[in-house]
N, C-alpha and C positions, 0 to 999 in steps of 0.2 A: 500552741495547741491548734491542731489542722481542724476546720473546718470543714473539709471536703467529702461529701456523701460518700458511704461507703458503696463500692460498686458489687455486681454480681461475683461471686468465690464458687466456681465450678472445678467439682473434685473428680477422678477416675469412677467413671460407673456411675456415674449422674446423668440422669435424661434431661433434653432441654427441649422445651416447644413454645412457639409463639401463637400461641392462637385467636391473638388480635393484632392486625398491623393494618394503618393503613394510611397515602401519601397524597399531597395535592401539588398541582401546578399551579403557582401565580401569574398574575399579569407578565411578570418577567421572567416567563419562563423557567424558577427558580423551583427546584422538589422541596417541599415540605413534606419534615414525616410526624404526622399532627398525633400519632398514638402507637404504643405500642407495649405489648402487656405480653411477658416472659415467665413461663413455668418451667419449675424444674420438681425432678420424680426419682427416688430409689427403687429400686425394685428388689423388696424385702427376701424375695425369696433365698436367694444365693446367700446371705448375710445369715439368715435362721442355719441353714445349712452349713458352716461354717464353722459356726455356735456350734451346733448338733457335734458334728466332728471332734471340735477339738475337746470338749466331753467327753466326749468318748474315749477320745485318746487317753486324756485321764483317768476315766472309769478303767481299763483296759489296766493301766501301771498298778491303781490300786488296786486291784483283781489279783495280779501278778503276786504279790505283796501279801495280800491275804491267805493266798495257798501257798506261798512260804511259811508263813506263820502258823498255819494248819498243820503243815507237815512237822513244824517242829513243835506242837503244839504249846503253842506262845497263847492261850485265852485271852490276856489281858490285852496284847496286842491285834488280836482278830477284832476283840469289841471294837475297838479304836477304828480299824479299817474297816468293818461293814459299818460306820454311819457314813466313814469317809464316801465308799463305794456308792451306797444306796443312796446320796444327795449330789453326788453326781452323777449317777447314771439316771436318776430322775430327770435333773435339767438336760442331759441327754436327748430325754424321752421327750418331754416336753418340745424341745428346738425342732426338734426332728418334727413333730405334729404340725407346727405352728409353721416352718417351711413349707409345706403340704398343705398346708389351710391357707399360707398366703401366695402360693401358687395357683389353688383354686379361684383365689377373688380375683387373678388378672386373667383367667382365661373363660372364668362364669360366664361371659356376654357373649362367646363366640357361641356357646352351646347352644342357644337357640329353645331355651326352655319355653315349653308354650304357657301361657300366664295360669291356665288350670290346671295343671302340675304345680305349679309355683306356691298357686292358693292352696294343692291342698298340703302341700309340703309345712307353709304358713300354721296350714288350721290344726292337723297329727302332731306339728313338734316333731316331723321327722329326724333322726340323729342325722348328725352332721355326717358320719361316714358316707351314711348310703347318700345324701346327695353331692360328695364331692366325689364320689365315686361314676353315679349318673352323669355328673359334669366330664369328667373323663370320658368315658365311653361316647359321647354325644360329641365331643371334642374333637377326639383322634379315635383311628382304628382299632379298634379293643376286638378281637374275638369274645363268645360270650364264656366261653370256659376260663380265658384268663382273665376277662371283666368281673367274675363272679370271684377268682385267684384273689385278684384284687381288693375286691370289696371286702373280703373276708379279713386281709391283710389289714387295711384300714381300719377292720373293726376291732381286731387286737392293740393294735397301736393306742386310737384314741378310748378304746378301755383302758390301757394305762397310764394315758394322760389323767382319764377322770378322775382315774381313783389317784390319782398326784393333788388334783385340784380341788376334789369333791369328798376327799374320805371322809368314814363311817367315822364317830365322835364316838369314844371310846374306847374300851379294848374289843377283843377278838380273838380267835382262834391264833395261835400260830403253826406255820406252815416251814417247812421242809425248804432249807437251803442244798439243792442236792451236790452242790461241786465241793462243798466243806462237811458233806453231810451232818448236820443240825439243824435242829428245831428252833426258828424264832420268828420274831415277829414282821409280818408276812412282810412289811413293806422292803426287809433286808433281800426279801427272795424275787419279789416284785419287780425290784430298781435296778437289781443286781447287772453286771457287765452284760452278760450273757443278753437280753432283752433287751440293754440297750444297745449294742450292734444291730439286733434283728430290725428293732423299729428305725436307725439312724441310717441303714443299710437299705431296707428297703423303700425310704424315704427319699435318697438319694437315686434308687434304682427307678422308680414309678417317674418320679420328674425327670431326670436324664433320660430315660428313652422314648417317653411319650413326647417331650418336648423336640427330640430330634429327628423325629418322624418328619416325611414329606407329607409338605400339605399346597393344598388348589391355589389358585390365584384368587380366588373367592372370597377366600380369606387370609389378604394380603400380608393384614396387620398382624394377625396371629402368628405368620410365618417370621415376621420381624423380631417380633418380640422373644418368642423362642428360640433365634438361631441368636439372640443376644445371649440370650440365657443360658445358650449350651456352653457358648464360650466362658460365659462368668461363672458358671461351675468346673469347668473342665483342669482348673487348678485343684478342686478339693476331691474331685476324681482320681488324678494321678496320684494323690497322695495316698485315697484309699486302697486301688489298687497297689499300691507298693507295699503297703502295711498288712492290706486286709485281703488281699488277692481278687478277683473277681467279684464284680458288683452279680446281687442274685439277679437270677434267669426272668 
């Protein structure tokens, strides 16, 4: 049995940083390296997005599926495939947010939030949209028509996260599936494909091009870390464009 300490296992797309090291010289001339303290970091966002996708791709098959069934009006088979659909296009929906929400925590410190904005953010319970939105626009170049584009966008989104994470206890009205046209229970209409491309689509669209914007020497670090980022998306880009044609405007 090896005794031998297990050493560092550095995988593709793993960040490494040293942010303590340091060496002495002896009487003999000889370097000593007396410390040295090694981090390593994923950066979640590309990995959510990913998830989101290939969600979706699913959701999309069983979409497919379902409106065969429709047409040939299979009942028993549609039930089967809208919980199929609706609990995957949920997680869909969910990935898609949760990319976008951990896109926001690596780029929060460049925004330059001044701390009485912050508090009052703290004290209202501002929704998370409008401040990962605010984060954006203070970020990178937003004009304000498409910053508000935006904001809006986000606000549909994680409205359908909430109600994934937070629904109402009990029943409820039910709502209009319109591509099978039928009435049922709203979460079928909610989850459904359709909403999940918009929110996994436009999740994909706000971080890819924000992120591949030019930016100042000012902020160096911010430029690094996004033109990593472009690259570690730019695999589930190509995919979407193949499939899904053009990321939205």
């Amino acid at each position: 049995m090896s005794t031998t300490e297990p050493g560092l296992f550095i995988t593709k797309g793993m960040n490494v940083s040293i942010p303590e090291f340091s060496q002495s010289i002896n009487e003999s001339g000889d370097i000593n390296s007396e410390k040295m303290t090694i981090h390593t970091g994923l950066d979640m966002c590309p990995y959510w997005i990913e998830i989101a996708y290939t969600r979706l791709n699913e959701t999309d098959d069983i979409h497919e599926k379902l409106i065969l069934a429709k047409n040939d009006n299979n009942e028993s088979l549609m039930g089967d495939l809208l919980q199929k659909e609706f609990t995957s296009g949920m997680q869909a929906i969910m990935a898609g947010c949760i990319a976008i929400d951990s896109y926001y925590a690596s780029i929060k410190d460049f925004a330059e939030i001044p701390e009485d904005l912050a508090r009052t953010w703290r004290k209202n319970g501002t929704a998370r949209y409008k401040q990962i939105a605010e984060i954006l626009k203070r970020t990178f170049v937003i004009p304000q028509d498409l910053f508000l584009k935006i904001r809006k966008i986000l606000e549909q989104s994680f409205g359908l996260r909430d109600m994934a994470v937070h629904p109402k206890h009990g029943t409820d009205l039910p709502v209009l599936y319109p591509e099978i046209n039928k009435i049922s229970d709203w979460r079928y209409a909610a989850f459904r494909y359709t909403n999940a491309k918009a929110v996994v689509g436009h999740s994909l669209s706000i971080i890819y091009q924000t992120a591949r914007q030019k930016k100042g020497n000012k902020k160096q670090l911010l430029k690094i870390y996004c033109e990593n980022l472009v690259k570690k998306l730019e695999p589930t880009l190509s995919e979407w464009v193949e499939r899904y044609g053009r990321l939205f405007e």
